[in-house]
N, CA, C and O atoms as CSV, one atom per row, in Angstrom:
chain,resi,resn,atom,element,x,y,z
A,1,UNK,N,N,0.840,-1.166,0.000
A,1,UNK,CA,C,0.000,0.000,0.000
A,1,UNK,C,C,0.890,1.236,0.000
A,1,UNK,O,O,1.893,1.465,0.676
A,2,UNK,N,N,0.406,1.825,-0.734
A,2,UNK,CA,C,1.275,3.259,-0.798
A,2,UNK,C,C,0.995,4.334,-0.051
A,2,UNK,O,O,-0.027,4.156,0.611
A,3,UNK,N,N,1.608,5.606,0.139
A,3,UNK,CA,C,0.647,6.663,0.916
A,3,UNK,C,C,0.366,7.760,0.403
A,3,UNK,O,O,0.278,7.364,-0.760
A,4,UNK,N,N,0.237,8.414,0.368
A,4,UNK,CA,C,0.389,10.207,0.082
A,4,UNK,C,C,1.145,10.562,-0.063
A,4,UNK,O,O,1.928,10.706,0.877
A,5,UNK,N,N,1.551,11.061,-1.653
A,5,UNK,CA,C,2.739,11.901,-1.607
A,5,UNK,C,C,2.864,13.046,-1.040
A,5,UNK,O,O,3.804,13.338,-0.301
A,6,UNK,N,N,1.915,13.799,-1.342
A,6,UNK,CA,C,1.211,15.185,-0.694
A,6,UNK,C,C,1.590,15.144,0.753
A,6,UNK,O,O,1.963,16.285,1.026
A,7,UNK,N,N,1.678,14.356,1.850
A,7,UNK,CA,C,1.986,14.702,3.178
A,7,UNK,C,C,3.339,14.775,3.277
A,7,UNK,O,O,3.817,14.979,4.393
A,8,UNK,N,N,4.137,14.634,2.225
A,8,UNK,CA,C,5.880,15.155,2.276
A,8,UNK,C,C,6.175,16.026,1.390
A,8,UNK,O,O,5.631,16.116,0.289
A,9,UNK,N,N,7.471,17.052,2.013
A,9,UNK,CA,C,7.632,17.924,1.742
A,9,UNK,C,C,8.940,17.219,0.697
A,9,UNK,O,O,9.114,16.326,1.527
A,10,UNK,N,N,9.462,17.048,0.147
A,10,UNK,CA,C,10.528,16.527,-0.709
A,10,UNK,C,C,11.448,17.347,-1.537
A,10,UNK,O,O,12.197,16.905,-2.408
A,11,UNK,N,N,11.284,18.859,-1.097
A,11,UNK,CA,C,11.998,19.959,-1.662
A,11,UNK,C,C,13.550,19.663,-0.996
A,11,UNK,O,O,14.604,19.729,-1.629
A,12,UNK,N,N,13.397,19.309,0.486
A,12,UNK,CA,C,15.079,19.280,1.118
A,12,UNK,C,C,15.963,17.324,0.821
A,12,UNK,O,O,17.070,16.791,0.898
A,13,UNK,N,N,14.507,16.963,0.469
A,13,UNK,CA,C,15.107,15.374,0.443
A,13,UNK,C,C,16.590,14.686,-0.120
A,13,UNK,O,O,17.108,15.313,-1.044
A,14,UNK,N,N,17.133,13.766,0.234
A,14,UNK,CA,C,18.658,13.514,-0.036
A,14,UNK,C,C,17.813,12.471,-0.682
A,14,UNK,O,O,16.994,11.983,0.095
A,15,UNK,N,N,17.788,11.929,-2.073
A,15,UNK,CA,C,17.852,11.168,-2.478
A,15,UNK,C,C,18.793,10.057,-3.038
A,15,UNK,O,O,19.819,10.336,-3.658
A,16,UNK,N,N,18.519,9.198,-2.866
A,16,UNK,CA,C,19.976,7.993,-3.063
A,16,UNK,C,C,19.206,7.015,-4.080
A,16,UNK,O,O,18.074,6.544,-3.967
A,17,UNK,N,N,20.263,6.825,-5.231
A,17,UNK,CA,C,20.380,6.071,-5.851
A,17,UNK,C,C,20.550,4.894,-6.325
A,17,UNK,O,O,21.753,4.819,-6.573
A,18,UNK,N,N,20.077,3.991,-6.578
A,18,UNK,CA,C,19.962,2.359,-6.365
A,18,UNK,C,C,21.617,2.164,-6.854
A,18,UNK,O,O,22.028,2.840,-7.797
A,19,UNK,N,N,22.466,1.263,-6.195
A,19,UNK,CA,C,23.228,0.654,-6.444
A,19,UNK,C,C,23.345,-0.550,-7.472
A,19,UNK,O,O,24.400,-1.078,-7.824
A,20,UNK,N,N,22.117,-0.874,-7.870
A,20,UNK,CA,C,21.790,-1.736,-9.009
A,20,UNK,C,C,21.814,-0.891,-10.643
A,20,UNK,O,O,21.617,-1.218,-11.813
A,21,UNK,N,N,22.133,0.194,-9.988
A,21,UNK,CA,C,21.732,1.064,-11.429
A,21,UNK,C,C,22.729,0.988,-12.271
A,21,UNK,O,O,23.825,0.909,-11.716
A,22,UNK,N,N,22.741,0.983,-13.775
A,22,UNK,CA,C,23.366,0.238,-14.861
A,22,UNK,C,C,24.623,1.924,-14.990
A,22,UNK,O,O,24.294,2.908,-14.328
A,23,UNK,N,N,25.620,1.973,-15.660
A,23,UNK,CA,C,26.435,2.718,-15.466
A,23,UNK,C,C,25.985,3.796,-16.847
A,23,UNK,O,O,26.653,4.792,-17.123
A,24,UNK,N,N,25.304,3.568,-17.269
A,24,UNK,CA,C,24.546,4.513,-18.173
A,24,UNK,C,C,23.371,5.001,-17.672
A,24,UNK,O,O,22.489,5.621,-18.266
A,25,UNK,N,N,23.448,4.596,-16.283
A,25,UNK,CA,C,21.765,5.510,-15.814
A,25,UNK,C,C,20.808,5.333,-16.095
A,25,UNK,O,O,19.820,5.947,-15.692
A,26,UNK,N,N,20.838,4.295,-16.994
A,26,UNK,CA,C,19.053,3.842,-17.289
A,26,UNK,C,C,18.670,2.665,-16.329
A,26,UNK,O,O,19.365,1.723,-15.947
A,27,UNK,N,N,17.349,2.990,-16.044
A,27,UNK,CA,C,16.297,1.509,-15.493
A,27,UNK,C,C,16.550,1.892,-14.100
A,27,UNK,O,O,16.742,0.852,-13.470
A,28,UNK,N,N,16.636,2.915,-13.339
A,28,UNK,CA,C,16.922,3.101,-11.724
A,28,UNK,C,C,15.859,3.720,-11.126
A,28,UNK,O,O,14.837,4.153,-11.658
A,29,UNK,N,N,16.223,3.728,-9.838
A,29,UNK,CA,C,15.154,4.316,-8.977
A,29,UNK,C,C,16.023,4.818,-7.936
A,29,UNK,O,O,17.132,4.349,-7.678
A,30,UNK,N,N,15.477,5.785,-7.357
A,30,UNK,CA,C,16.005,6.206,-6.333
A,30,UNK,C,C,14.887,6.270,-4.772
A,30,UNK,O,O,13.702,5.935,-4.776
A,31,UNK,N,N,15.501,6.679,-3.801
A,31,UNK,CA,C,14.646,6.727,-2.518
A,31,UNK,C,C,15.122,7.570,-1.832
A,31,UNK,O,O,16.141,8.168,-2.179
A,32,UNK,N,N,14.340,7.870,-0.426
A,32,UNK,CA,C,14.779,8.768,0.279
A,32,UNK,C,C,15.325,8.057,1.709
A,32,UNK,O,O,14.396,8.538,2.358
A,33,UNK,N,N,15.922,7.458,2.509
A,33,UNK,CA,C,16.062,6.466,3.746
A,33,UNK,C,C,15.638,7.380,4.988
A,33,UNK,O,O,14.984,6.868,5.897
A,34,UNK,N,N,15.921,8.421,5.025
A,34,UNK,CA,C,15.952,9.068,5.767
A,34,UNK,C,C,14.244,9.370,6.699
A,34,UNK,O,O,14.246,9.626,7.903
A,35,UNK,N,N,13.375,9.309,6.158
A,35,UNK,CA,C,11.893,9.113,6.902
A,35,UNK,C,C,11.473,8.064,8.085
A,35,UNK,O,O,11.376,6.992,7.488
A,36,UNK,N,N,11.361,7.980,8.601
A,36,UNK,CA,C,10.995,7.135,10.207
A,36,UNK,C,C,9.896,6.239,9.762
A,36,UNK,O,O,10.217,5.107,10.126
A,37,UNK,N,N,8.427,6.199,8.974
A,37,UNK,CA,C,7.610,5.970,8.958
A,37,UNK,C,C,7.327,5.760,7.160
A,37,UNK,O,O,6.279,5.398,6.625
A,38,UNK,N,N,8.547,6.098,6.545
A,38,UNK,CA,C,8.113,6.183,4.929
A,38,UNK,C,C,9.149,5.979,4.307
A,38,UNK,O,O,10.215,6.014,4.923
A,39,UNK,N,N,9.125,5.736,3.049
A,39,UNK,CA,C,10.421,5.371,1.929
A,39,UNK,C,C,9.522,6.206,0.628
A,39,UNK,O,O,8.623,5.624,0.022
A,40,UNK,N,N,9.843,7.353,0.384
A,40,UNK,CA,C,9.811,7.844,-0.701
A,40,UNK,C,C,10.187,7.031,-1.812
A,40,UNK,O,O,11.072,6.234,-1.499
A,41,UNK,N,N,9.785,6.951,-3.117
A,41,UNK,CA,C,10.372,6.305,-4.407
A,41,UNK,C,C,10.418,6.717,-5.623
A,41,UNK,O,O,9.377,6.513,-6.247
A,42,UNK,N,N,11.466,7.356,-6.334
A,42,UNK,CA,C,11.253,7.379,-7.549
A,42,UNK,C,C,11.986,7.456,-8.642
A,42,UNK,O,O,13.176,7.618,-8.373
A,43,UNK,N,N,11.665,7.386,-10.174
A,43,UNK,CA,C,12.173,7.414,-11.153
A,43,UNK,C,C,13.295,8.090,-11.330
A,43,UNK,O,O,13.139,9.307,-11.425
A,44,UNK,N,N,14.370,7.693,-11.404
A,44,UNK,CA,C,15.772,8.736,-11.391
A,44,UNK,C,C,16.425,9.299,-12.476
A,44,UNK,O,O,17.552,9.794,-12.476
A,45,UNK,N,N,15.317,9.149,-13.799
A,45,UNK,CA,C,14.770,9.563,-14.903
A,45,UNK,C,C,14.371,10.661,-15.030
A,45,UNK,O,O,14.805,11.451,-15.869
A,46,UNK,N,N,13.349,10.930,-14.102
A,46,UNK,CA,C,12.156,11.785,-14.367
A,46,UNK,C,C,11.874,12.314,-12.829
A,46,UNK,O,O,10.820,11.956,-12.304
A,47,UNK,N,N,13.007,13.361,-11.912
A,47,UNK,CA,C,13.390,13.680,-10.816
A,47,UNK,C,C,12.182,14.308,-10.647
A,47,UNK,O,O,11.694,13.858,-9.610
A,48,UNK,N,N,11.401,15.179,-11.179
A,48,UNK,CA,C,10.343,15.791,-11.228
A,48,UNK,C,C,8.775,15.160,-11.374
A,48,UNK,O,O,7.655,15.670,-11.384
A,49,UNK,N,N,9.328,13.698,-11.488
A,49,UNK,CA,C,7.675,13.049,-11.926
A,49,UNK,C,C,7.312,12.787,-10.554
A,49,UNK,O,O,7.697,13.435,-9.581
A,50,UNK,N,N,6.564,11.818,-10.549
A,50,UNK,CA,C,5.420,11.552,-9.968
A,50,UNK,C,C,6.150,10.707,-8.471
A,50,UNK,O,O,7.049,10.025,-8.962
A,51,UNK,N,N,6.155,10.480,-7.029
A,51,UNK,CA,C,6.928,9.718,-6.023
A,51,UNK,C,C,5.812,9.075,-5.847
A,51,UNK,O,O,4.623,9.308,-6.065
A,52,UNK,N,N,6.638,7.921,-5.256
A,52,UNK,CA,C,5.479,6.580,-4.628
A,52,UNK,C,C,6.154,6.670,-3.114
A,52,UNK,O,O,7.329,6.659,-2.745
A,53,UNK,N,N,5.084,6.751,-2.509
A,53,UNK,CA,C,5.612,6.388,-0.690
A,53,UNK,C,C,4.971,5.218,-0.475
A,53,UNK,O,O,3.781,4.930,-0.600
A,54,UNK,N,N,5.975,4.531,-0.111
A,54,UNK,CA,C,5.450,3.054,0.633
A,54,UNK,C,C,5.429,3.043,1.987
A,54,UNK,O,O,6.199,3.976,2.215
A,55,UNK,N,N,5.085,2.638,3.041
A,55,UNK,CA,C,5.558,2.650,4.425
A,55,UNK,C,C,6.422,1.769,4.620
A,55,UNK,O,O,6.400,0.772,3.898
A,56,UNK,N,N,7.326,1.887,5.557
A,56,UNK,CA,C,8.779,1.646,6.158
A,56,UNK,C,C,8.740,-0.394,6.147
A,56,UNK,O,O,9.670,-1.165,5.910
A,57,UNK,N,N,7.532,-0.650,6.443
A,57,UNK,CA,C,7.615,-1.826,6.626
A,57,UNK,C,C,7.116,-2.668,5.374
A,57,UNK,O,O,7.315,-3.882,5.421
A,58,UNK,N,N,6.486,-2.134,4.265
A,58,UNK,CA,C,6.183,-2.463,3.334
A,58,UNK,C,C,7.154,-3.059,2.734
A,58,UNK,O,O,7.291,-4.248,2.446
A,59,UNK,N,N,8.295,-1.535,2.437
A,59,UNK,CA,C,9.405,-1.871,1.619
A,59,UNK,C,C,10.156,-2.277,1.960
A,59,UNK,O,O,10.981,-2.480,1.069
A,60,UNK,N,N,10.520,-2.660,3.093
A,60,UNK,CA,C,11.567,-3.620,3.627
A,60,UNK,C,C,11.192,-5.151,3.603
A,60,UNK,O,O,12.104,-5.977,3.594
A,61,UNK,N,N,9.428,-5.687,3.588
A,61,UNK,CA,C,9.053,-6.672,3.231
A,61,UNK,C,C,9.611,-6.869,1.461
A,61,UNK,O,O,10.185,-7.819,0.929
A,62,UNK,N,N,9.218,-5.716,0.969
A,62,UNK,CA,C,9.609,-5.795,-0.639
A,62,UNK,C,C,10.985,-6.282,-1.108
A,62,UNK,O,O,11.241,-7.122,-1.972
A,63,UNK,N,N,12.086,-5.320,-0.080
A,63,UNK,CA,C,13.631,-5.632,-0.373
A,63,UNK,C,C,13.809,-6.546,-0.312
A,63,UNK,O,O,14.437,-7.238,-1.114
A,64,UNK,N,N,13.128,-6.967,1.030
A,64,UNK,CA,C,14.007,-8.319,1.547
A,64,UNK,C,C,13.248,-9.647,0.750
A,64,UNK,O,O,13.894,-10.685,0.895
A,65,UNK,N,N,11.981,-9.796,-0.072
A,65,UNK,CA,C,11.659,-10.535,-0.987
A,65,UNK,C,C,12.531,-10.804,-2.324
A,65,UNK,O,O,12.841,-11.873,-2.850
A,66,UNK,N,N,12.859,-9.284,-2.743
A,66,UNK,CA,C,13.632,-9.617,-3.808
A,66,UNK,C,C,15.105,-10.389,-3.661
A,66,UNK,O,O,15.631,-11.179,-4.444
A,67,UNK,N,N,15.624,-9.838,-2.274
A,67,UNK,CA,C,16.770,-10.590,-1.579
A,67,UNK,C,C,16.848,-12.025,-1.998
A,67,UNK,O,O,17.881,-12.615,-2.313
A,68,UNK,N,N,15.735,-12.477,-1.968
A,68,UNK,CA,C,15.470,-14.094,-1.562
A,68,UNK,C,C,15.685,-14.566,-3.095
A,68,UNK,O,O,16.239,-15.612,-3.435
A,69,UNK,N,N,15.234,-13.759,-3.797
A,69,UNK,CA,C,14.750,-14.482,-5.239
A,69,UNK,C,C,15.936,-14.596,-6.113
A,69,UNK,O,O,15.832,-15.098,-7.232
């Protein structure tokens, strides 16, 4: 489940860059770690598009799935 982008302010956000990301910069995502309660997400393409917030425990269920696979 995702949340509201609208309840973050994301003007000061440090965004970090997936370490999976190809050395030409295509196909990445980035996030924000820094939220207590949220993981910002987005296209590191399109810095200006659209963020997905997942909650903290979502995406760590998510990481740690792909971990496995």
């Amino acid at each position: 489940m995702t949340m509201s982008s609208s309840e973050y302010d994301f003007a000061s956000a440090v965004w970090h860059k997936s370490s999976y990301s190809g050395g030409d910069g295509g196909d990445c995502l980035e996030a924000v770690t820094d939220h207590p309660d949220a993981v910002p997400v987005r296209d590191s393409k399109a810095t200006g598009g659209p963020v997905l917030v997942f909650r903290t425990t979502t995406w760590s269920f998510f990481i740690t799935s792909l971990k496995r696979s």
